[in-house]
Each structure stands twice: as C-alpha cells, then as structure tokens.
N, C-alpha and C positions, 0 to 999 in steps of 0.2 A: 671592747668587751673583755672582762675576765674571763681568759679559760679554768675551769674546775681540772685539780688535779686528777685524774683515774685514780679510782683504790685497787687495792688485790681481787677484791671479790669481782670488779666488771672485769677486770681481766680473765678471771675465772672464767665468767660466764658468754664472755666474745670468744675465748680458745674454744668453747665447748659448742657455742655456734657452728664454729667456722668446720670443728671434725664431723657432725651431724648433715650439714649443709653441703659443704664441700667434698669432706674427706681429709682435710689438710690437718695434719695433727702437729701443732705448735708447744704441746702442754711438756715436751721434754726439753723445749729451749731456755735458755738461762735468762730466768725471769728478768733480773734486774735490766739486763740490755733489751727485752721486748718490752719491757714498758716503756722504756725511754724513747725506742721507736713508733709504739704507738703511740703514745702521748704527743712525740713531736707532730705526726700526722694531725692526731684529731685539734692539735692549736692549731696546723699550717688551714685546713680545710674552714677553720671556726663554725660545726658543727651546733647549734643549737644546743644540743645536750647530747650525756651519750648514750642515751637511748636513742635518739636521730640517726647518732654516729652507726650502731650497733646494726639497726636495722637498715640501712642504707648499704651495709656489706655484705649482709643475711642474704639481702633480693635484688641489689643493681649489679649486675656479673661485672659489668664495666667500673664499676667503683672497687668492686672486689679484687680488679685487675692493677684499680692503684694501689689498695693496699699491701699485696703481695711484694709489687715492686716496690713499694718503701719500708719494707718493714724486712726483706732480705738482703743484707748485705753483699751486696754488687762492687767490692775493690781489687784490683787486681792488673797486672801489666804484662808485656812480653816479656819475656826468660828471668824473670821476679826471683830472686836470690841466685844470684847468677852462678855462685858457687855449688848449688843443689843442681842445678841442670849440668856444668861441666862433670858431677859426679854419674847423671844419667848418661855423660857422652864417653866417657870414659871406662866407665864399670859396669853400669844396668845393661843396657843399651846391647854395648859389644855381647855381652853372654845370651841375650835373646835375640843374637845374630841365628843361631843354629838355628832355631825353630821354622818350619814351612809357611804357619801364620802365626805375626804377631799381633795378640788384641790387648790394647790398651785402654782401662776406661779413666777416664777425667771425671769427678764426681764431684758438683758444684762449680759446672764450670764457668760459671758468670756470663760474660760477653765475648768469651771464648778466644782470650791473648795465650792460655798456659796450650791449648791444644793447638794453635795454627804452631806456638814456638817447639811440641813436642813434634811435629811434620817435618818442620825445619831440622832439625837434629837429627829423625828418622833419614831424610832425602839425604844427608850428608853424612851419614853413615852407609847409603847408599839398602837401606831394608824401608824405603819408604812403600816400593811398591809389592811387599807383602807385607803389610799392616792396615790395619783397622785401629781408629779410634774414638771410644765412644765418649762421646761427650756432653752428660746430661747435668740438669739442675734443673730444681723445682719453679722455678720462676719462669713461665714462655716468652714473658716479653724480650728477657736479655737472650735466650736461645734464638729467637727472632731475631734478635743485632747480631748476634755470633756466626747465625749459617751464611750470611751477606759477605764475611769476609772483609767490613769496610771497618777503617779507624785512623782515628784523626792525625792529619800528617803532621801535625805540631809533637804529635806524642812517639815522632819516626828515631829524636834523637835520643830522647833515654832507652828508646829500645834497642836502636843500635848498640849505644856505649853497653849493655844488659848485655846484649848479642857474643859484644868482643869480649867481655869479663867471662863470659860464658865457654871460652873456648872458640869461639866463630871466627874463622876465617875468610870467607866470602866478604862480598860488596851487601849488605844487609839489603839496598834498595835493588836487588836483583828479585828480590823476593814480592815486593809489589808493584803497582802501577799507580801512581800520582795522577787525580781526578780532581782538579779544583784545592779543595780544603782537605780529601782525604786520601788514603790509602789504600787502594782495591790487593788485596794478597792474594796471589797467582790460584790457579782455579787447579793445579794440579794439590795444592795442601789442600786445597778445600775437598778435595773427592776421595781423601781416605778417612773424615773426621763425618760420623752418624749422630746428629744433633737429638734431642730427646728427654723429654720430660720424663721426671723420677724424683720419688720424694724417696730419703733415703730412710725416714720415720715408717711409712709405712710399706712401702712396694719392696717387693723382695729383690733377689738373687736374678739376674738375667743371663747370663753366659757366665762362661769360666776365662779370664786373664792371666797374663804371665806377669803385668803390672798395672797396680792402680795408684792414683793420686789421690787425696781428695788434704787438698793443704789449706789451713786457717777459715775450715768450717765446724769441726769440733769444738772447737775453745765458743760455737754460741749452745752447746750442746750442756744439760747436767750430764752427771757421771753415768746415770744408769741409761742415758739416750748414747752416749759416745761408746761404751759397753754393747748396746746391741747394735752399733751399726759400723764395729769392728768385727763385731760376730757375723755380719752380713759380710764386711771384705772378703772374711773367713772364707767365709761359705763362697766366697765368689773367684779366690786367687786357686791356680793351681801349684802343686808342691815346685818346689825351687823360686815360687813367683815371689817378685816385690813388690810392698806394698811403703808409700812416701805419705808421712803426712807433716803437717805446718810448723814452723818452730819453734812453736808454743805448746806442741802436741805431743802427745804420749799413748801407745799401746803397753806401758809396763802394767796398768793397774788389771790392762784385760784377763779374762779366764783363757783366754788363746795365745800368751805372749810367751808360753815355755813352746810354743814349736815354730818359735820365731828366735832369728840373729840380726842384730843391728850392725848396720854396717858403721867404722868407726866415725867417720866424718859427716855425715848429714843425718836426717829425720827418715832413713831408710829402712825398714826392715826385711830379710829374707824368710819365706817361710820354708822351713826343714823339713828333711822325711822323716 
C-alpha cells in the first residue's frame, strides 16, 4: 500500500491535537525534522489514513505513548564528547567544590548515560555525596530505562575508551555489575540523580542550579522556542552558575547572553554578577 505523504496543514492540526489533549506543545520544534519523524511513524504503523492516524493518538494513551517515544530524539552515550566532560572535571566541577549543596540539572536526559557519567566525575572529585542531580525529559518511557541504571554491556567499551579520553582513571567496570547481556551501575550513582518528567516548552522554572546541561536538544528547537527556554535556564542557574549546551549550540543570539562569559574551550557558559 502507498503511504500519502503528510502536508503542513495535518501537521498543523495533530500539533494542535496533541497541546489541547495532552498539553504537550510541539508547535516550536523545527518543522522540517518533525515531519520526517512523523511521517516515518505513520509509514512504519501503515495507518489507513491520517485521520485513523490523528485520531488514534487524540484517545489511545498507549498509542500516544508510542508516538512520543518516536518522534523524540533519544541518542546519546556515557561521557559523549569526552573533551566537554574533562573540562567539567577540571574547571566546572572543582569551583562548585565550595558549595554545601551541589544541584545539578540534566535537561533532556534521554536514557540517562550523561547523568550516571556526571555521578561518576562528581564521586571522583570526591563532592558526590553533596549533590543532587536532576534529571528530566519529556519522554517517561526513556526516564523509566534511565532510573533502572541498566545498559547494554556491549556498549561497556566505547564507554570506557569516553571514560579514559575523559580524564578517567579508575577501572570503568568498577562502576557496574555485569548481569547477563547488561550493565547494572552501582546503586550509590543512582541515589543522587531525581528522575522526572518536564517539558521544557511549557513547565516552568523548578529550583535554582549552580549548573545545567541540556546538550544537542536545541538545534530541534526554532529560534524563538531555543530563546525562551534559555530564558527559563535564566531563570533557573544562580549567579556564578554554568550553563553547557551541545556543539551545534549557541546562547549568543539570546536577550540574556550579555550576563553571560564563555569559557574558551567548550559550549560552556558562566553567568556573571
């Protein structure tokens, strides 16, 4: 059976479903790559038509559930630019030694590899057990794979080799427990990271941070959605904090980037008094 391409206007009118029905507000994400998501779904499903399509996500919560999970971009590994995290072990890190509590939030954390390897660098700076790290994305199912702590032990050696480019000195597989096919990661990283849904489009501001992440989720953002939910970092980092994002990413264009200083080597910024 031929699938029919989607036009602009269904997609108009599914976005504006899904904010009415849900809540979930899509309408600031970069058109060109959500359609290509949706459209791959409604070929893979071969939905009758997409009115079938439409209404089938409107009213089955569990169908609702897959489309969420295909249509957000879930890619990501332990210590993923390894040269970004030795700058966190090095630079960030040490200077939010001082503090009595460190909170950290991860925003879009997928399956949850950048928040067990930000634990990992926390414990071996030895500030693991005054921190918090929260670590949210709009998608529950991968938050569901991330609180579990499990991944696949095939994926042990590029995380290692990440690990030692990263700065890592330790034995990497000190850090989990080999289960079969996977990786159980020790239960003490897992008890300083607060797993937790948050759309960054529409929920607000929830505590104040000394650093936040949130790296290669922007770039599926237009300008004027990337613009307000730098505004919400804003609003969420305290003065002297850092804020990191992906390296494709930019806060130069924001209204908030003059009380911001970039650190020279990575996608870092400090915010100033």
């Amino acid at each position: 059976m031929e699938v029919t391409v989607i036009t602009e206007e269904q997609i108009d009118a599914l976005l504006a479903d899904l904010l009415e029905r849900y809540g979930y507000d899509f309408t600031g994400y970069s058109k060109a790559s959500l359609k290509r998501r949706i459209q791959r779904l409604y070929s893979l499903d071969k939905a009758l038509s997409f009115a079938e399509f439409r209404f089938k996500i409107a009213n089955e919560p569990l169908y609702f559930k897959r489309f969420v999970e295909q249509i957000t971009v879930n890619v990501t590994e332990m210590f993923r630019d390894p040269t970004f995290f030795k700058t966190l072990r090095n630079e960030v890190l040490p200077k939010l030694g001082t503090y009595p509590l460190i909170r950290i939030w991860i925003a879009g954390c997928s399956t949850g590899e950048e928040a067990y390897s930000m634990c990992i660098l926390l414990q071996e700076l030895g500030l693991l057990q005054k921190s918090l790290v929260y670590a949210t994305d709009l998608n529950p199912a991968v938050l569901e794979k991330a609180a579990q702590g499990f991944f696949g032990l095939s994926q042990m050696k590029q995380y290692s080799e990440n690990y030692i480019q990263s700065g890592g000195s330790k034995e990497f597989s000190s850090y989990y427990t080999a289960k079969y096919s996977l990786a159980k990661f020790n239960d003490d990283l897992r008890s300083k990271i607060i797993f937790s849904t948050h759309n960054l489009v529409s929920d607000r501001s929830f505590n104040e941070f000394q650093l936040i992440l949130c790296r290669n989720v922007l770039i599926y953002f237009d300008r004027d959605l990337q613009n307000k939910v730098i505004g919400l970092f804003d609003d969420s980092l305290e003065e002297l904090g850092y804020l990191a994002l992906g390296s494709k990413e930019t806060m130069e264009f924001s209204g908030v980037s003059k009380r911001y200083r970039r650190l020279p080597s990575d996608k870092i910024w400090r915010k100033m008094n």
